[in-house]
Residue frames as a rotation matrix with the C-alpha (Angstrom) as fourth column:
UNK 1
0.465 -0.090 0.881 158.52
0.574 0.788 -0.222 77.03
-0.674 0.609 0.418 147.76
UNK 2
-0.366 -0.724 -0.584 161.02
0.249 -0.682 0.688 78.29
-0.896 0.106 0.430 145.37
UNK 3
0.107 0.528 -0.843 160.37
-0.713 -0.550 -0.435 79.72
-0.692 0.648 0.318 141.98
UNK 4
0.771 0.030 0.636 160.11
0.431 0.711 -0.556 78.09
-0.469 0.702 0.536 138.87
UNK 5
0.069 -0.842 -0.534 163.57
-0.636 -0.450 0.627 77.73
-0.768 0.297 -0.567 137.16
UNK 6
-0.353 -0.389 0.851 163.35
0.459 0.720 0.520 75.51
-0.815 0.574 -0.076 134.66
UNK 7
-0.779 -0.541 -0.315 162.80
-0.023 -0.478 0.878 76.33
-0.626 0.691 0.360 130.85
UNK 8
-0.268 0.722 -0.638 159.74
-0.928 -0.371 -0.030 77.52
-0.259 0.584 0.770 128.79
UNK 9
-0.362 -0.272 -0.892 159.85
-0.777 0.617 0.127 73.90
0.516 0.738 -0.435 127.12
UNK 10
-0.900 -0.227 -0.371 159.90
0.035 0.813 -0.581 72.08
0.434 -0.536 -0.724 129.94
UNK 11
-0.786 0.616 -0.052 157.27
-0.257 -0.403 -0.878 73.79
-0.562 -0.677 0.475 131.61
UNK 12
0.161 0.951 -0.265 154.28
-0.792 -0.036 -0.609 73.37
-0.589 0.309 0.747 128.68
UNK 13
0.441 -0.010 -0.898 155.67
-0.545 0.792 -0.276 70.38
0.713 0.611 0.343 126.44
UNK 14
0.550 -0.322 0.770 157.61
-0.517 0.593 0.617 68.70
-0.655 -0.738 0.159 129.66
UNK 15
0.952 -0.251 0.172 160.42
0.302 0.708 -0.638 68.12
0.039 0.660 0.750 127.38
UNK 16
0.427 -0.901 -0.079 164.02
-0.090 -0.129 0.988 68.65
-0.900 -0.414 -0.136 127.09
UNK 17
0.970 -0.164 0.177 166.04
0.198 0.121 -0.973 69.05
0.139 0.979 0.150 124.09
UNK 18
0.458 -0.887 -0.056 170.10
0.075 -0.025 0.997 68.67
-0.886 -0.461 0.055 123.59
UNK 19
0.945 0.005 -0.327 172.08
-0.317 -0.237 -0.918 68.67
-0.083 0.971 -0.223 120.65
UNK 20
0.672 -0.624 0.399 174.72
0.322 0.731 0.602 66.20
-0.667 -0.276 0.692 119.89
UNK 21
0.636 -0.679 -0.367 178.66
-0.688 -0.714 0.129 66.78
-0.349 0.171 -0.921 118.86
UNK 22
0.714 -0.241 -0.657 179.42
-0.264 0.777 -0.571 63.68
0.648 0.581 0.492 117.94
UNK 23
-0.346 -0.611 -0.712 181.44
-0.131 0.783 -0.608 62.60
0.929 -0.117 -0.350 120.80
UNK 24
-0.834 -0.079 0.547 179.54
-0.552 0.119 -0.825 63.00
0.000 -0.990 -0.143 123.65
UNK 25
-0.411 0.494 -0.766 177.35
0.026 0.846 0.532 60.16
0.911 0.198 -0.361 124.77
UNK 26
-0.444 0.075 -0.893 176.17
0.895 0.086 -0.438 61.47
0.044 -0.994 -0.105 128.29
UNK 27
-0.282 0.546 0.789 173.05
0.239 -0.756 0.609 63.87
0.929 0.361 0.082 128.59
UNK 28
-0.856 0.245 -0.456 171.95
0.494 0.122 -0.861 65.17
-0.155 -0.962 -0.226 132.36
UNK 29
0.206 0.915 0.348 168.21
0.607 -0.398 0.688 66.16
0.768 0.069 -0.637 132.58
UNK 30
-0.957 -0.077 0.278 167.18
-0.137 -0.725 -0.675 69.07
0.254 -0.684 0.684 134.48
UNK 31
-0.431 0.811 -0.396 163.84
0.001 0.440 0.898 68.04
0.902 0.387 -0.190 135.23
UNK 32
-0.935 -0.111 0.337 162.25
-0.299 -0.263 -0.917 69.05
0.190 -0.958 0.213 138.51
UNK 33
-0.008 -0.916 0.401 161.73
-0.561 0.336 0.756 66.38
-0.828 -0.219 -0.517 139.84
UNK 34
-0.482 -0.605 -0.634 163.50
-0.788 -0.017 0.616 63.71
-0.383 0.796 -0.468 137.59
UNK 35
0.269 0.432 -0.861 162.15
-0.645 0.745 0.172 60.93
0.715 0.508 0.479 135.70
UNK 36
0.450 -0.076 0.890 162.15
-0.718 0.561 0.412 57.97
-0.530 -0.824 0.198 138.22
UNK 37
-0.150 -0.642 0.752 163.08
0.294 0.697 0.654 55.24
-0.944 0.319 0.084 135.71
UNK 38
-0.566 -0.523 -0.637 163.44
-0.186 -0.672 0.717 55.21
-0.804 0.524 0.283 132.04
UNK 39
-0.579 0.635 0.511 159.97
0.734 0.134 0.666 54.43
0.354 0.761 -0.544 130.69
UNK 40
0.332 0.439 -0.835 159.00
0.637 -0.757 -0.146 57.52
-0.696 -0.483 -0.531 132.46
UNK 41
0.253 -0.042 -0.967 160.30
-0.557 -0.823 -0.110 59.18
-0.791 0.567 -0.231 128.90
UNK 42
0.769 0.521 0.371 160.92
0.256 0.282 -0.925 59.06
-0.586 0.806 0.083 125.72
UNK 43
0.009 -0.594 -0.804 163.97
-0.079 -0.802 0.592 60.26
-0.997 0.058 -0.054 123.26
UNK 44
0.868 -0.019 0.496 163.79
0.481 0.276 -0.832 61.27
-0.121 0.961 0.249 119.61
UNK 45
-0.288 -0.956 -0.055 166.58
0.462 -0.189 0.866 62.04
-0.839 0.224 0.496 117.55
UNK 46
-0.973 0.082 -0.216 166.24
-0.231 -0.407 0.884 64.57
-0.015 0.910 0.415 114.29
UNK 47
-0.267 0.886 -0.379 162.32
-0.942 -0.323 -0.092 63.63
-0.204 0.333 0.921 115.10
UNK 48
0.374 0.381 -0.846 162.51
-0.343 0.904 0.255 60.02
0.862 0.195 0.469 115.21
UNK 49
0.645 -0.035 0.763 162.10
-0.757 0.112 0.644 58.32
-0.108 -0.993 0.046 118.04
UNK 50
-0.132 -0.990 -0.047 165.02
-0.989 0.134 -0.057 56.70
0.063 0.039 -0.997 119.26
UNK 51
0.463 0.307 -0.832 165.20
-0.084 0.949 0.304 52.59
0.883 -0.071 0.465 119.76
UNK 52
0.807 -0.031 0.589 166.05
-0.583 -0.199 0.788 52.01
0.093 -0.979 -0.179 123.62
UNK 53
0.697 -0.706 -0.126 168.84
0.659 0.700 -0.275 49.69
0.283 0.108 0.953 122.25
UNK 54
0.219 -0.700 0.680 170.57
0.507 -0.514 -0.692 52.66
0.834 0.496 0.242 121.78
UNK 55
-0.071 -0.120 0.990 170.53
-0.481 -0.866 -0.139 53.98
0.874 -0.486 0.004 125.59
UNK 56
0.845 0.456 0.279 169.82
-0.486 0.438 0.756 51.08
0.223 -0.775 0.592 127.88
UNK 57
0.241 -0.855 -0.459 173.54
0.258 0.512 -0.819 49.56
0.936 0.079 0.344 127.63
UNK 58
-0.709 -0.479 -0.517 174.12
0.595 -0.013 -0.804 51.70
0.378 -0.878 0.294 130.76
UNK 59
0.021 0.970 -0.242 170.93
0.967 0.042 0.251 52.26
0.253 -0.240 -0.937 133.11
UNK 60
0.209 0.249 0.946 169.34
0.138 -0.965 0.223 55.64
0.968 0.084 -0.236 133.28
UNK 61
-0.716 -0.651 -0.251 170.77
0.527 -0.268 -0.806 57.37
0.458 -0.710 0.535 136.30
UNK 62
-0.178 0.495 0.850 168.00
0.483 -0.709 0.514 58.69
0.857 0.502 -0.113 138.42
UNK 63
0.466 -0.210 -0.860 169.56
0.816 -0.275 0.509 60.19
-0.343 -0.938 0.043 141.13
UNK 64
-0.166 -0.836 -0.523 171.78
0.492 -0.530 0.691 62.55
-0.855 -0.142 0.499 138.70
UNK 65
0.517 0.752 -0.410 169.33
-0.085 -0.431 -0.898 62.56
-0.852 0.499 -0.159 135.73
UNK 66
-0.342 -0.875 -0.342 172.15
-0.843 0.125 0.523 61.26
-0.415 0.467 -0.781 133.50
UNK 67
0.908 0.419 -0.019 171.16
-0.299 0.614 -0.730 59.53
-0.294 0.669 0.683 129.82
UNK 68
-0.006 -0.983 0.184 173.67
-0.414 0.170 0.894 57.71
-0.910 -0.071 -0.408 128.79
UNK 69
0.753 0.471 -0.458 173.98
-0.640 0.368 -0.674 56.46
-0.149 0.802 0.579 124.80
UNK 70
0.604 -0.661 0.445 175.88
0.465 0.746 0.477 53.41
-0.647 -0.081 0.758 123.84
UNK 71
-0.474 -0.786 0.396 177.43
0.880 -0.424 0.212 55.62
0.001 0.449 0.893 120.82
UNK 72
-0.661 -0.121 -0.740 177.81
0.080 -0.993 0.091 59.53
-0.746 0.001 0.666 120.54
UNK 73
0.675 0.720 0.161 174.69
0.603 -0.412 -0.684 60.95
-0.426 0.558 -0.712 118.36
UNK 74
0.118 -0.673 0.731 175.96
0.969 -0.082 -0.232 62.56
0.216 0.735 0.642 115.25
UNK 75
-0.686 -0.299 -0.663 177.12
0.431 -0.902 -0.039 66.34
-0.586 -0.313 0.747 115.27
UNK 76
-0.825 0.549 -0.138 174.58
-0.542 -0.696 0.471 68.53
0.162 0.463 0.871 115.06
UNK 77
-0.286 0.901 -0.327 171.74
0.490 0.431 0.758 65.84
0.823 0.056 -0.565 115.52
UNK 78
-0.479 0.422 0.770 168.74
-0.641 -0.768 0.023 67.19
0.600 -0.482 0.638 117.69
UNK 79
-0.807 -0.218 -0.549 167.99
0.186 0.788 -0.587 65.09
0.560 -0.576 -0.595 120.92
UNK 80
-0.017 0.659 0.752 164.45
-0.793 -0.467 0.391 65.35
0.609 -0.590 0.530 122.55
UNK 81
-0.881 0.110 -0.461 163.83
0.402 0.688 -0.604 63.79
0.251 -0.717 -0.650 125.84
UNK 82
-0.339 0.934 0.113 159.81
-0.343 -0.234 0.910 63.85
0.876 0.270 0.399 125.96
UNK 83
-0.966 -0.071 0.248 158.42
-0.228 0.685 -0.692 62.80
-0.121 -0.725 -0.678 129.30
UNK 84
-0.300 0.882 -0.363 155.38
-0.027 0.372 0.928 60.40
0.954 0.288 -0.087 129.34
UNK 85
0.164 0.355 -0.920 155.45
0.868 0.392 0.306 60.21
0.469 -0.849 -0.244 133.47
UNK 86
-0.424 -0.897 -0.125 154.81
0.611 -0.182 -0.770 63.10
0.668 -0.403 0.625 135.18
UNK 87
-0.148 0.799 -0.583 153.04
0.746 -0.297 -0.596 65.67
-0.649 -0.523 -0.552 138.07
UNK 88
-0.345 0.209 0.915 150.85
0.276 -0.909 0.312 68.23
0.897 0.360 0.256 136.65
UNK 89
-0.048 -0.355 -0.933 151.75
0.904 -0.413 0.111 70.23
-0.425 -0.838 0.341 139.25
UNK 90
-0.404 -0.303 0.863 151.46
0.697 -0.713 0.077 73.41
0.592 0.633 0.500 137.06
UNK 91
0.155 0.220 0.963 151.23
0.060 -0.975 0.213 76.70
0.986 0.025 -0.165 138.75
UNK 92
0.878 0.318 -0.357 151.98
0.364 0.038 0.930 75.40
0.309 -0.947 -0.082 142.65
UNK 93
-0.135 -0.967 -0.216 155.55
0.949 -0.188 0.251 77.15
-0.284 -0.171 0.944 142.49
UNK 94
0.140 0.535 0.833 153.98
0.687 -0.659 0.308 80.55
0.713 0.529 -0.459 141.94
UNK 95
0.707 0.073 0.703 154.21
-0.355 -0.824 0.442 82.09
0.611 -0.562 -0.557 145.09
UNK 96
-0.750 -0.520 -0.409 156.44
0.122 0.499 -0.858 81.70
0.650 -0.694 -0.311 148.42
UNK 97
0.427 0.873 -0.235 154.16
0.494 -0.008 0.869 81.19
0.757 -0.487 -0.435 151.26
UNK 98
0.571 0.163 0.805 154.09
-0.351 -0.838 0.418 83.72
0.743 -0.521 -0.421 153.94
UNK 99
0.964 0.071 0.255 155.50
-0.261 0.401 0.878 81.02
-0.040 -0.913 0.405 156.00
UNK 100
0.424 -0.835 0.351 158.75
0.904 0.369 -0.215 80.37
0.050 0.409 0.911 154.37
UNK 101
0.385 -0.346 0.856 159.19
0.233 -0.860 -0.453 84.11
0.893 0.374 -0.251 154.60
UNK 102
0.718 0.504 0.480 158.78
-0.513 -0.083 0.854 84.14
0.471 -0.859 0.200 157.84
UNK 103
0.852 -0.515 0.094 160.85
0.385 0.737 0.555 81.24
-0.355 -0.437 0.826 158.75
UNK 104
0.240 -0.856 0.458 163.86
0.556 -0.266 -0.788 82.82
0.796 0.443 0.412 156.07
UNK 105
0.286 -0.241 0.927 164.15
-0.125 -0.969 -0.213 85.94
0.950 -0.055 -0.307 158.40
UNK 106
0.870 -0.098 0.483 164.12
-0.489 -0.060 0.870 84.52
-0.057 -0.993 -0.100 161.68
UNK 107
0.820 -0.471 0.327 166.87
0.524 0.847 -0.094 82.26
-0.232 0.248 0.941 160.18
UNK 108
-0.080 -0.728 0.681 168.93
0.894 -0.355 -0.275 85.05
0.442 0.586 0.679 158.70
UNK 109
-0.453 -0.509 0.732 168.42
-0.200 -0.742 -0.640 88.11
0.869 -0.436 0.234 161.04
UNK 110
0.644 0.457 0.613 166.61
-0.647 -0.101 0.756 87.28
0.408 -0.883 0.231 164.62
UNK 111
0.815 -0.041 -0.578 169.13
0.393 0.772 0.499 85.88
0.425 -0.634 0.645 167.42
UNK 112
0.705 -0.565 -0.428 171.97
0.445 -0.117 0.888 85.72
-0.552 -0.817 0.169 169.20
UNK 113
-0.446 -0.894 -0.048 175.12
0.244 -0.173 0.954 87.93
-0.861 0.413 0.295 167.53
UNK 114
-0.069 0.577 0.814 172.36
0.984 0.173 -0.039 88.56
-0.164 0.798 -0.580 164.80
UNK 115
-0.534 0.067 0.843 170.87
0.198 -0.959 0.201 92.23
0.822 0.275 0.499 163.59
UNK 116
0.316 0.774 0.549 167.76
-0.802 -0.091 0.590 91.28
0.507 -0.627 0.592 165.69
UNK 117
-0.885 -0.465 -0.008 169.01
-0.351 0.680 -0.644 89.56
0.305 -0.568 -0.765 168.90
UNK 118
-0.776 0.614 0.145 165.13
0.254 0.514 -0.819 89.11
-0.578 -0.598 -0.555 170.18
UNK 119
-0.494 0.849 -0.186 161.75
-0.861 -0.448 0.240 89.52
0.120 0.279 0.953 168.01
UNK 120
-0.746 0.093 0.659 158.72
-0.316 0.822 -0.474 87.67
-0.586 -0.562 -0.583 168.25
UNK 121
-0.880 -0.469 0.072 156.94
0.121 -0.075 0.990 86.16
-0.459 0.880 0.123 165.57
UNK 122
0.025 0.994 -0.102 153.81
0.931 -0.061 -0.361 87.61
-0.365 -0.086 -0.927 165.74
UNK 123
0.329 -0.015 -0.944 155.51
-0.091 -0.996 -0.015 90.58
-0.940 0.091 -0.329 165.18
UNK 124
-0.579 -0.805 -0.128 157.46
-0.107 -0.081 0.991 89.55
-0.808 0.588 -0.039 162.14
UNK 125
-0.778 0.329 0.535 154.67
0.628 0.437 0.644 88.11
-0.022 0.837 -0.546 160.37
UNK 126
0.539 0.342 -0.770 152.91
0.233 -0.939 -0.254 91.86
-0.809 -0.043 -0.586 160.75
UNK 127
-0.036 -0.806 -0.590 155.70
-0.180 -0.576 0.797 93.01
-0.983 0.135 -0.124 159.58
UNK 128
-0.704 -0.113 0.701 155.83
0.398 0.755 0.521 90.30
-0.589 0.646 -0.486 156.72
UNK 129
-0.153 0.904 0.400 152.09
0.821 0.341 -0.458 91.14
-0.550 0.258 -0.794 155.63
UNK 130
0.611 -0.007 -0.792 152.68
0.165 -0.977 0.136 94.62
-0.774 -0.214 -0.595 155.60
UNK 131
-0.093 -0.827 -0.554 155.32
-0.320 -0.502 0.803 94.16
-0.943 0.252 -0.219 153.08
UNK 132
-0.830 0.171 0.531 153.48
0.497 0.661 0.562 92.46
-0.255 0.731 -0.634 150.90
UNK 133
0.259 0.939 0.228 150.65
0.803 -0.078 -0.590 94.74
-0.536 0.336 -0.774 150.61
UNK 134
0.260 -0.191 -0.947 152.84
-0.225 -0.965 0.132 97.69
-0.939 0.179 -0.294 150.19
UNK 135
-0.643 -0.681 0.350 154.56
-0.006 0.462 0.887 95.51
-0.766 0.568 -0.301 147.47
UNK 136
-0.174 0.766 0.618 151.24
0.706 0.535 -0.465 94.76
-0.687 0.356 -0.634 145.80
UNK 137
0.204 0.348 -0.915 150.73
0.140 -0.936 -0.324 98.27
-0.969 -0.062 -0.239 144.87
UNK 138
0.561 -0.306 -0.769 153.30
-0.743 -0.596 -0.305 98.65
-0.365 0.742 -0.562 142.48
UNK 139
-0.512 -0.712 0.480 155.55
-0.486 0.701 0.521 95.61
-0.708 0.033 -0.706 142.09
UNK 140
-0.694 0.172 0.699 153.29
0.392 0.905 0.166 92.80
-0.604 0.389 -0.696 141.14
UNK 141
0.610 0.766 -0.204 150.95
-0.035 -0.232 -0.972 95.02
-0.792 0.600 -0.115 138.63
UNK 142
-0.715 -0.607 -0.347 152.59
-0.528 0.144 0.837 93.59
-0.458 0.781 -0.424 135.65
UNK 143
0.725 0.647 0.237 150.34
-0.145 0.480 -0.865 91.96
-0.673 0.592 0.442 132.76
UNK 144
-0.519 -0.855 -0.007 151.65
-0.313 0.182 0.932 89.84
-0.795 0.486 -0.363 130.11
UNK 145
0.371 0.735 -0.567 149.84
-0.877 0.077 -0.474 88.98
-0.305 0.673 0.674 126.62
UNK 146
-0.775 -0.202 0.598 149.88
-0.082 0.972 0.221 85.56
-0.626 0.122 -0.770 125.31
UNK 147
-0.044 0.652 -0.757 148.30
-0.934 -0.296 -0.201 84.07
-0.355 0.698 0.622 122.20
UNK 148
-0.913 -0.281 0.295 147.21
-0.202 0.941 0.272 80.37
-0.354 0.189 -0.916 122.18
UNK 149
-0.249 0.747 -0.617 144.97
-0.886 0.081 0.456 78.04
0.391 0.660 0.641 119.77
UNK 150
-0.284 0.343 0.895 142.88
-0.953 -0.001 -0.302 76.36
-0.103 -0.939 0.327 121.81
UNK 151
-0.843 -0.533 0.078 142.37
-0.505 0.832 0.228 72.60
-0.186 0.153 -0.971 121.42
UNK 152
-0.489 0.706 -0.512 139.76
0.084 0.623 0.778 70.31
0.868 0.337 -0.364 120.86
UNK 153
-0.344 -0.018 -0.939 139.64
0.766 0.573 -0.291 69.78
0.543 -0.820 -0.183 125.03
UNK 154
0.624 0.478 0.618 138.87
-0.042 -0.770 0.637 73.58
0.780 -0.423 -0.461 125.39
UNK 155
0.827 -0.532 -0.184 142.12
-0.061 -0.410 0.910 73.69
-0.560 -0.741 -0.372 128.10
UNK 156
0.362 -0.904 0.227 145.52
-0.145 -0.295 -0.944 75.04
0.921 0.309 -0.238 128.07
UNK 157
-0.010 -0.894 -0.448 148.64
0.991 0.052 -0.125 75.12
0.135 -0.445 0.885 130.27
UNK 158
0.970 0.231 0.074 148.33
0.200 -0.936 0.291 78.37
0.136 -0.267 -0.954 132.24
UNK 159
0.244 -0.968 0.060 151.78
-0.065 -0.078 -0.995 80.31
0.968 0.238 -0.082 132.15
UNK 160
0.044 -0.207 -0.977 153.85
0.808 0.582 -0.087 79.48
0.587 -0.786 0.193 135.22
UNK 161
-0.979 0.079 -0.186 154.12
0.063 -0.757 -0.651 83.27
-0.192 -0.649 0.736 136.78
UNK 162
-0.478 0.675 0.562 150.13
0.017 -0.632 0.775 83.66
0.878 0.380 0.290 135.94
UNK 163
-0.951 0.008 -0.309 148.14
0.282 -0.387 -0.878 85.24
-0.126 -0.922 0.366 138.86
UNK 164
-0.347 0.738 -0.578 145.06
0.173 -0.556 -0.813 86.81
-0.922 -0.382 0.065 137.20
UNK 165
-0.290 0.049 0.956 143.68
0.955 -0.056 0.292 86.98
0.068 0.997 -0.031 133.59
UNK 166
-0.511 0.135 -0.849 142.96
0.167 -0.953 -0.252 90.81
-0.843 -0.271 0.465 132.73
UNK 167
0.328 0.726 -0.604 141.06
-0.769 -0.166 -0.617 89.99
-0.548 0.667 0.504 129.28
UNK 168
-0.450 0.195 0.871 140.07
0.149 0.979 -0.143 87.13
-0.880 0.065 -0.470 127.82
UNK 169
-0.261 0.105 -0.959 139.88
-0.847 -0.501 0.176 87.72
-0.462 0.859 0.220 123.53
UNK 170
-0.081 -0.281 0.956 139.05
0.559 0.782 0.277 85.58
-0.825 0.557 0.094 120.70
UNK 171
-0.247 -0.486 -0.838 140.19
-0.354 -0.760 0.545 86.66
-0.902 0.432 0.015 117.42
UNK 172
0.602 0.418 0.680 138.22
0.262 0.701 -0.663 85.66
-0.754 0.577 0.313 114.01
UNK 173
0.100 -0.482 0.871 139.54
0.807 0.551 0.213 85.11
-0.582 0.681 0.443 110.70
UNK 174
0.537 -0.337 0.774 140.09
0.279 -0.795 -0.540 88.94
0.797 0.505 -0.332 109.65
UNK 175
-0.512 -0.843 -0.166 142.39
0.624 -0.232 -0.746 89.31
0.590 -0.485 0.645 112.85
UNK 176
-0.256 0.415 0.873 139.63
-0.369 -0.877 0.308 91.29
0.894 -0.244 0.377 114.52
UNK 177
-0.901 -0.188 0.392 139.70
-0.349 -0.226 -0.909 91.55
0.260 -0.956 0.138 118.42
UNK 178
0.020 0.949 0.315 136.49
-0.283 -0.297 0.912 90.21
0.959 -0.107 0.263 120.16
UNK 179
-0.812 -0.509 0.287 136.84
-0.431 0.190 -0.882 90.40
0.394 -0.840 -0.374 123.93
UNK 180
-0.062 0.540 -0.839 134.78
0.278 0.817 0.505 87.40
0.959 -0.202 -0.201 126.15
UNK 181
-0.380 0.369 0.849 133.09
-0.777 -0.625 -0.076 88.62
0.502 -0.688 0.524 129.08
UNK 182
-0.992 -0.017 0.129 132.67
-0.111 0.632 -0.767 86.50
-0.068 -0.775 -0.628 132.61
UNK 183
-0.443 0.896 0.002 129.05
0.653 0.322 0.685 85.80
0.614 0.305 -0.728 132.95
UNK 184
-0.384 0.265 -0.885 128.89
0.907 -0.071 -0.415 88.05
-0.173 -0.962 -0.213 135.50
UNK 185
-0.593 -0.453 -0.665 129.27
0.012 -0.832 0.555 90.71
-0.805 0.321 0.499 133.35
UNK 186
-0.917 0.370 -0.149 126.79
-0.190 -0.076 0.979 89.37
0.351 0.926 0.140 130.42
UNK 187
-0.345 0.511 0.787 123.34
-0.711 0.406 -0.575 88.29
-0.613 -0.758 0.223 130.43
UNK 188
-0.850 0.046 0.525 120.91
0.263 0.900 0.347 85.81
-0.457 0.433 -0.777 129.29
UNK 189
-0.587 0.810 0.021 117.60
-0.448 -0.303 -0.841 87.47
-0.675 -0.503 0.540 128.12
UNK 190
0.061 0.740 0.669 114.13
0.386 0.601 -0.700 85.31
-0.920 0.301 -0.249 126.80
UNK 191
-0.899 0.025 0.438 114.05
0.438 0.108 0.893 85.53
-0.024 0.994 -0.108 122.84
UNK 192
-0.229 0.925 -0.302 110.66
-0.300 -0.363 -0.882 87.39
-0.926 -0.111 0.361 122.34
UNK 193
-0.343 0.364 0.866 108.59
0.684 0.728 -0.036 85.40
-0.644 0.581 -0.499 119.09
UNK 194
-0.094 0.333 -0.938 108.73
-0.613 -0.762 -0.209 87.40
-0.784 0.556 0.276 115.89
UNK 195
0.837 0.488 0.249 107.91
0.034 0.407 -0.913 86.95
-0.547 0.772 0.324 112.21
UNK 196
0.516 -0.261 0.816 110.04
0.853 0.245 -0.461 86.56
-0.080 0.934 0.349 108.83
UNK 197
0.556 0.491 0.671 109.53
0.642 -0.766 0.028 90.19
0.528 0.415 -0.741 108.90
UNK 198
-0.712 -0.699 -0.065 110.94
0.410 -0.340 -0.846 91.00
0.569 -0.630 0.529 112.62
UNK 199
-0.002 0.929 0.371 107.14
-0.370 -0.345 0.863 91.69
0.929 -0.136 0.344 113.28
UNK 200
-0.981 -0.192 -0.024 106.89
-0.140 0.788 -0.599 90.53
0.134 -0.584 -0.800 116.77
UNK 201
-0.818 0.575 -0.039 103.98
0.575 0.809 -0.122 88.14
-0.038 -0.122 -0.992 118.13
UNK 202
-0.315 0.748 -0.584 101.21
0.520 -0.378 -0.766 91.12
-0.794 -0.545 -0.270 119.08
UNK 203
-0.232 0.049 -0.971 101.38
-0.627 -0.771 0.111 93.01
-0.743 0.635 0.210 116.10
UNK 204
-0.981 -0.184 0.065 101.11
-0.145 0.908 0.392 89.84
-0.131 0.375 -0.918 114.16
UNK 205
-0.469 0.840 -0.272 98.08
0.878 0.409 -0.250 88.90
-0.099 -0.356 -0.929 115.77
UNK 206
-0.050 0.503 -0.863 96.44
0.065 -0.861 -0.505 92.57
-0.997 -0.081 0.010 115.81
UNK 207
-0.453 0.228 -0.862 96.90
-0.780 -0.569 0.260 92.43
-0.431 0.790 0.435 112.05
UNK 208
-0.833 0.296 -0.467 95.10
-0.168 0.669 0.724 89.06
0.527 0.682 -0.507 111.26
UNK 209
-0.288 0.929 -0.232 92.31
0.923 0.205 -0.325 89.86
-0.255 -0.308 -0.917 113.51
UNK 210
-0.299 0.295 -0.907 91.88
-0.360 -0.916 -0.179 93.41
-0.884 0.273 0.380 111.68
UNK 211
-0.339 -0.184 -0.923 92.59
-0.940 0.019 0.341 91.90
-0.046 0.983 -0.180 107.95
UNK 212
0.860 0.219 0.461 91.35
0.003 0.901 -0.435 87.76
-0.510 0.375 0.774 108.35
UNK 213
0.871 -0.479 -0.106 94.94
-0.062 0.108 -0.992 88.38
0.487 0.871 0.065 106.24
UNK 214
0.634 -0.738 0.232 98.47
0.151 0.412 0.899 87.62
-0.759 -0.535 0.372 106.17
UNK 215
0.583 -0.542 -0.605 101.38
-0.721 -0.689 -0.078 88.90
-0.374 0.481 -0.792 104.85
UNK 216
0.752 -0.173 -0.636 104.20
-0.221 0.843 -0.491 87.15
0.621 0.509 0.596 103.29
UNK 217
-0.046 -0.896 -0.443 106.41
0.009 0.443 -0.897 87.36
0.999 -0.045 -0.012 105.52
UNK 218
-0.651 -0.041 0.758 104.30
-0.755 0.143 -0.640 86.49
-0.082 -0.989 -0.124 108.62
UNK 219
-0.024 0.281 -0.959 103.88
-0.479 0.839 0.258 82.99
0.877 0.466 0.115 108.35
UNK 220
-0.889 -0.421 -0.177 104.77
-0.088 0.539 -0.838 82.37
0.448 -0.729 -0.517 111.81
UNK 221
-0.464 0.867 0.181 100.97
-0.817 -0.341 -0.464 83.63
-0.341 -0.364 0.867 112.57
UNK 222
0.109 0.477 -0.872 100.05
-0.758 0.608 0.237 80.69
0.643 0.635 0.428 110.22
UNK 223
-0.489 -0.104 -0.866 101.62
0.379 0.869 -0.319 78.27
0.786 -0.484 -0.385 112.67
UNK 224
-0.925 0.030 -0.378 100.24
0.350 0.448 -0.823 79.27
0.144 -0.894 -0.425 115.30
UNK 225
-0.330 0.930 0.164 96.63
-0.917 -0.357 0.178 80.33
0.224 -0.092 0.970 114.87
């Protein structure tokens, strides 16, 4: 499966954005794949949404991804095309599969009049694996930092090349760093039952069967005698 080529925009807001010259009246999405028909989006203009009077005169094209507008948006106006229909499909263009590699090479060097006139593809896809681990080493150790404010829903849109999180931060209101740890990594241990004080439960007790007394600030002995 090929990479992701489409545009930062598209990818986390699934939008599209154009910018009108005042005579052109024909917009082509790039949208992968395209809107099927044309309540499958939306289009504002300068931030207001458009009225569909203004675009239905000649039907959305969705074989070529071509908006048409009955008149040219002014120069300079800003054109969003918002979709409301689409796959969240996020992150399945990430890799090529082993098989597509595989299949490229016998396609482009194994046959007749070829580099490799005979190989078989047990061997290639050795071969294949092998080049991917060596790759692993050093190639694909790349980290990237990102900095998003998390929603209500408690999810995000994971970036489209992302592979592996390498630290996981939240960041309070003096800008200080506080890195979040898997659970594997933390634990959970029992509260142990102190006082006011920080007295904990035995000492408590050892001093109100010595004294018949209590301190002020071990009332918790009070509840529970």
């Amino acid at each position: 499966m090929p990479l992701f080529t489409g545009t930062q925009q598209q990818y986390y807001n699934n939008s599209q954005s154009f910018t009108g010259d005042g005579s052109t009246t024909a917009f082509t999405l790039t949208f992968s794949p395209l809107p099927v028909i044309a309540s499958d989006f939306r289009i504002f203009i300068n931030g207001s949404e458009a009225d569909t009077a203004l675009y239905d005169s000649t039907p959305y094209n969705n074989s070529s991804g071509v908006i048409t507008f009955d008149a040219a948006p002014a120069n300079g106006a800003v054109i969003l095309v918002q979709q409301t229909t689409f796959p969240e499909n996020f992150g399945n263009y990430q890799f090529i599969g082993i098989d597509d590699i595989i299949n490229n090479f016998i396609i482009s060097y194994v046959g007749e009049d070829k580099i490799i006139p005979k190989a078989r593809r047990s061997d290639i896809a050795f071969h294949a694996q092998r080049g991917i681990q060596e790759l692993s080493y050093d190639t694909f150790k790349s980290t990237k930092a990102q900095e998003i404010e998390i929603p209500p829903s408690l999810t995000m849109k994971l970036p489209h090349d992302y592979v592996n999180y390498v630290k996981v931060a939240w960041k309070d209101s003096s800008g200080i760093e506080h890195i979040i740890y898997p659970t594997g990594k933390t634990s959970n241990p029992t509260a142990i039952l102190q006082g006011d004080d920080f007295t904990t439960y035995s000492e408590m007790m050892k001093l109100y069967l010595q004294h018949k007394t209590l301190t002020l600030g071990q009332t918790l002995v009070t509840v529970l005698k």
